[in-house]
Structures are given as C-alpha cells and as structure tokens.
C-alpha positions, 0 to 999 in steps of 0.5 A: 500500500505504500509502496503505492503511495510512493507511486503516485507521488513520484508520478505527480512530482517527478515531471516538474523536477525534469523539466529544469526550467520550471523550478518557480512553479514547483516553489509555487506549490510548494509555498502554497502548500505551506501556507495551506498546512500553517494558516488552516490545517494546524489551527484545524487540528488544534480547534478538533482537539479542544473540541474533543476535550470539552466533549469529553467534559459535557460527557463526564457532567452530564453522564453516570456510572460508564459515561463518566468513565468514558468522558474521563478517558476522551479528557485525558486524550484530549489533553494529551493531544493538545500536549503533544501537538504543543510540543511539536509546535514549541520544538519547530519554533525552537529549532527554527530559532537556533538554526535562524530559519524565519518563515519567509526564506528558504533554507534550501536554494533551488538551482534555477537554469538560464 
C-alpha cells in the first residue's frame, strides 16, 4: 500500500523536477502548500482537539456510572493531544530559532537554469 503511495507521488512530482526550467512553479506549490498546512490545517487540528476535550467534559457532567468513565478517558486524550501537538509546535519554533530559519526564506536554494 505504500509502496503505492510512493507511486503516485513520484508520478505527480517527478515531471516538474525534469523539466529544469520550471523550478518557480514547483516553489509555487510548494509555498502554497505551506501556507495551506500553517494558516488552516494546524489551527484545524488544534480547534478538533479542544473540541474533543470539552466533549469529553459535557460527557463526564452530564453522564453516570460508564459515561463518566468514558468522558474521563476522551479528557485525558484530549489533553494529551493538545500536549503533544504543543510540543511539536514549541520544538519547530525552537529549532527554527537556533538554526535562524524565519518563515519567509528558504533554507534550501533551488538551482534555477538560464
């Protein structure tokens, strides 16, 4: 199944990076796909966790007996969610501090053909 993934991906991707001449649309998409990911899927992400937490608290006032235990679990992951996906977010700051990585250069240059 992976494998097929790979797949696909090569066959989307690898036109672009043969033919030299187009390497600002491959930096197109991939800033536009940046942007997607940075200003809606992890703001997305972080909205379904809290979301999923006070769930987890309606669940627990609201509930007796099972339903407690179930609104304690959905809390603690809940909880444990926003942790991890805190931590990753403070190490990609952190990192892009240490190594002076600012969001609007590229720390990789593309070599352009003329």
């Amino acid at each position: 199944m992976l494998n097929k993934i790979y797949f696909g991906f090569a066959l989307i991707i690898l036109p672009v990076f043969a033919s030299a001449g187009t390497l600002g649309v491959t930096e197109t998409i991939l800033g536009s796909a940046k942007s997607l990911v940075t200003t809606i899927l992890i703001p997305l992400v972080f909205t379904l966790a809290l979301l999923f937490f006070f769930w987890g608290v309606a669940k627990y006032i609201w509930s007796e007996g099972q339903g407690k235990e179930d609104g304690r679990k959905i809390m603690i992951w809940g909880v444990v969610a926003l942790f991890v996906m805190t931590s990753v977010w403070g190490l990609v700051a952190f990192f892009q501090t240490e190594f002076n990585i600012t969001g609007s250069e590229s720390p990789m240059q593309i070599p352009n053909v003329n």
